[in-house]
C-alpha positions in Angstrom: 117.2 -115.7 95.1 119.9 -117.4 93.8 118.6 -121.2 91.8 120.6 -124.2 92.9 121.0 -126.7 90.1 121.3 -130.0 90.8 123.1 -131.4 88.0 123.9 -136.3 87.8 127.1 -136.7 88.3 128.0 -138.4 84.7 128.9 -141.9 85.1 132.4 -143.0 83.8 133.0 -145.1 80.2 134.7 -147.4 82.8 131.2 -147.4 85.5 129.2 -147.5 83.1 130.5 -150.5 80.9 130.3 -152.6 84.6 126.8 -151.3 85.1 125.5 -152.6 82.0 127.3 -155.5 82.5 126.1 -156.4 86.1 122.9 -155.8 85.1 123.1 -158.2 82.3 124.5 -160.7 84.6 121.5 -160.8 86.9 119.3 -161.0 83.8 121.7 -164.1 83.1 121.5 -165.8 86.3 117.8 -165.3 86.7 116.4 -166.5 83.4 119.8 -167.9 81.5 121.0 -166.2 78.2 117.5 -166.6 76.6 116.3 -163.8 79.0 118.7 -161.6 77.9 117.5 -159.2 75.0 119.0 -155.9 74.1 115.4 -154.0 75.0 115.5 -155.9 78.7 118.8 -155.0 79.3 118.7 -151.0 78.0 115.2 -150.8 80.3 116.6 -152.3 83.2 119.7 -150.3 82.7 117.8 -147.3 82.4 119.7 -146.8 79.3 119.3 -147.0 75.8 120.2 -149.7 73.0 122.5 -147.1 71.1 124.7 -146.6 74.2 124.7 -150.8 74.4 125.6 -150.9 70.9 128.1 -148.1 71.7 130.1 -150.3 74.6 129.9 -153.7 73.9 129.2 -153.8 69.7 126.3 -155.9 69.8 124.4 -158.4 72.5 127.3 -161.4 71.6 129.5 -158.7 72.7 127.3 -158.5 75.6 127.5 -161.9 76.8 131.0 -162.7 75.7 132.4 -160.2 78.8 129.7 -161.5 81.2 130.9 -165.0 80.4 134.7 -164.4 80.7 133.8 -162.5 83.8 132.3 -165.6 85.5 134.7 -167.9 84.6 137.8 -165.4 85.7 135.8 -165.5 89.3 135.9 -169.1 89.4 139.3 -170.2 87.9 140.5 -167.6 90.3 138.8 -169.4 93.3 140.1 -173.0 92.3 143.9 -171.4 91.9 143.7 -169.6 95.0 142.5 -172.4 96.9 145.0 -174.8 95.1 148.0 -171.9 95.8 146.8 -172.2 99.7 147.1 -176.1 99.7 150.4 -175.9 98.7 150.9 -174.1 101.9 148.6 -176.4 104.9 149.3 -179.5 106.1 146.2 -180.5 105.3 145.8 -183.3 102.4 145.4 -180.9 99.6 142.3 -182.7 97.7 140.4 -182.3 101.1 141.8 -178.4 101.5 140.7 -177.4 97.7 137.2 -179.3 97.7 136.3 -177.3 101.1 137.5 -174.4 99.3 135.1 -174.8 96.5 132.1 -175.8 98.4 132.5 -172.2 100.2 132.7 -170.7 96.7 129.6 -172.7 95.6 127.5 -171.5 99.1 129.2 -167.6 98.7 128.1 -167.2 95.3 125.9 -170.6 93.7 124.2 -168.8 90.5 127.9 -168.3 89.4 128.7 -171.8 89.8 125.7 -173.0 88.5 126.7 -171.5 85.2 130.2 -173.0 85.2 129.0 -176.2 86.9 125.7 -177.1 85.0 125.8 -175.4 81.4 122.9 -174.3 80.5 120.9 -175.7 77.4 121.7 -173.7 74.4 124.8 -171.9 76.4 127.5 -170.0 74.0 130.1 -171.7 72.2 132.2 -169.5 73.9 131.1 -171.0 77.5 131.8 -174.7 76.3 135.5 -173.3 75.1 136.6 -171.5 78.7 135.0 -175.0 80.7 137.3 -176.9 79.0 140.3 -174.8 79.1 139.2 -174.9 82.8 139.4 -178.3 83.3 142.4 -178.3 81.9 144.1 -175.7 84.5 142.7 -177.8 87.5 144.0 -181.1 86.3 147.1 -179.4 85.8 146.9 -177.9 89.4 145.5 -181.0 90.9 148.4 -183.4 89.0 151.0 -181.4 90.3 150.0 -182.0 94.0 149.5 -185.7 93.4 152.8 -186.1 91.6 153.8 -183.9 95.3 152.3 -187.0 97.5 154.2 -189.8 95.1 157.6 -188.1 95.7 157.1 -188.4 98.6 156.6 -192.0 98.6 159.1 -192.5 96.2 160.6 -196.1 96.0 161.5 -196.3 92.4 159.0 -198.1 90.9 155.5 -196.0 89.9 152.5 -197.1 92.2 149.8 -195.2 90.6 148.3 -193.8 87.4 148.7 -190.2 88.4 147.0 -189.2 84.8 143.7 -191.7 85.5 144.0 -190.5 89.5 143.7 -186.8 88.4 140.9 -187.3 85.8 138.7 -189.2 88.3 139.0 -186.9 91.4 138.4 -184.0 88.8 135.1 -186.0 88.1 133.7 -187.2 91.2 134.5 -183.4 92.6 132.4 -181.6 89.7 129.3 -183.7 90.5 129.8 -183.6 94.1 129.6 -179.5 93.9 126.8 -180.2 92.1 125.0 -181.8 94.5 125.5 -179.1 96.7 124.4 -176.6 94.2 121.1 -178.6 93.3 119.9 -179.7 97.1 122.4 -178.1 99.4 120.1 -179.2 102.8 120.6 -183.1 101.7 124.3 -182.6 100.9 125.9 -181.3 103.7 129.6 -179.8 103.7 130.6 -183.1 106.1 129.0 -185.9 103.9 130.8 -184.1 100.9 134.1 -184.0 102.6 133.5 -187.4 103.9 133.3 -188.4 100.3 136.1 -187.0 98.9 138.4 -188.0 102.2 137.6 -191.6 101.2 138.8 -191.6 97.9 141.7 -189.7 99.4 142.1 -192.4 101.9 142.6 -194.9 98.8 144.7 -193.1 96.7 147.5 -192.5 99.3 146.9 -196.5 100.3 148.2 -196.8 96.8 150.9 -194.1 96.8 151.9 -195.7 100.3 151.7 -199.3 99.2 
């Protein structure tokens, strides 16, 4: 009788660099970058340290891709979401912000890491937060300097630069509410929160 073989099918350099990494991503979001060791990861990987070593260098190498991929997921959310604004008729501060809070429900250990840094996080973490911030208020001053054209009477009515830095603010701790007790923060009282500052600004664009 003839032996059938059943043979893996080899996983891909490709597959097999995103297996190690999702797997070192859960370690990650389940006990922070402490919990992450090269022996946990190869033994939950089912693999061994050599073929870490092999893909990613060393464990920095590790946690430098798993951080860049997190903060590519939520820069990407915040542009999308700003690129759609552009696009309603609803007041864009209010269309981004319900945006985000639907990001923060879908997927809250990754915006707990990009939201509330963990003690002891990577340098490298601190560096793409802040180049972060900097692409929002970017995206957020270019719809506010949007709202004053059209208000324009030739004379300035607001300070667009300490406008953006504030809504940036009270928006990061707002998500963070939701993240830390999402039952007492409700998606409404949020909203409600950031439609009154909303409310002021344009009294002051409008004045």
């Amino acid at each position: 009788m003839r032996q059938l073989v059943n043979r893996r099918k080899r996983m891909s350099a490709a597959d097999r660099r995103e297996q190690i990494l999702n797997f070192a991503w859960g370690i990650v979001s389940k006990d922070g970058f402490v919990g992450l060791t090269m022996d946990r990861l190869a033994r939950q990987a089912g693999i061994t340290r050599a073929l870490i070593y092999q893909k990613f260098g060393n464990l920095d190498g590790v946690v430098q891709e798993v951080i860049h991929r997190r903060y590519e997921v939520g820069i990407f959310q915040f542009l999308e979401a700003a690129r759609l604004a552009a696009a309603s008729d609803e007041n864009p501060f209010i269309f981004i912000f319900s945006k985000l809070l639907e990001a923060v429900d879908n997927d809250p250990a990754n915006w707990k890491l990009l939201l509330k840094t963990p003690e002891g996080a990577p340098a490298i973490l601190l560096t793409l937060l802040d180049k972060g911030r900097d692409v929002s208020k970017a995206a957020l001053k270019t719809h506010v300097e949007s709202l004053v054209r059209q208000h324009d009477n030739g004379e300035p009515t607001v300070d667009i630069e300490l406008n953006v830095h504030l809504m940036q603010v009270v928006a990061e701790e707002l998500l963070r509410l939701r993240l830390e007790e999402p039952d007492h923060y409700s998606h409404e009282r949020l909203l409600n929160q950031i439609r009154l500052m909303t409310d002021m600004l344009m009294r002051d664009i409008e004045a």
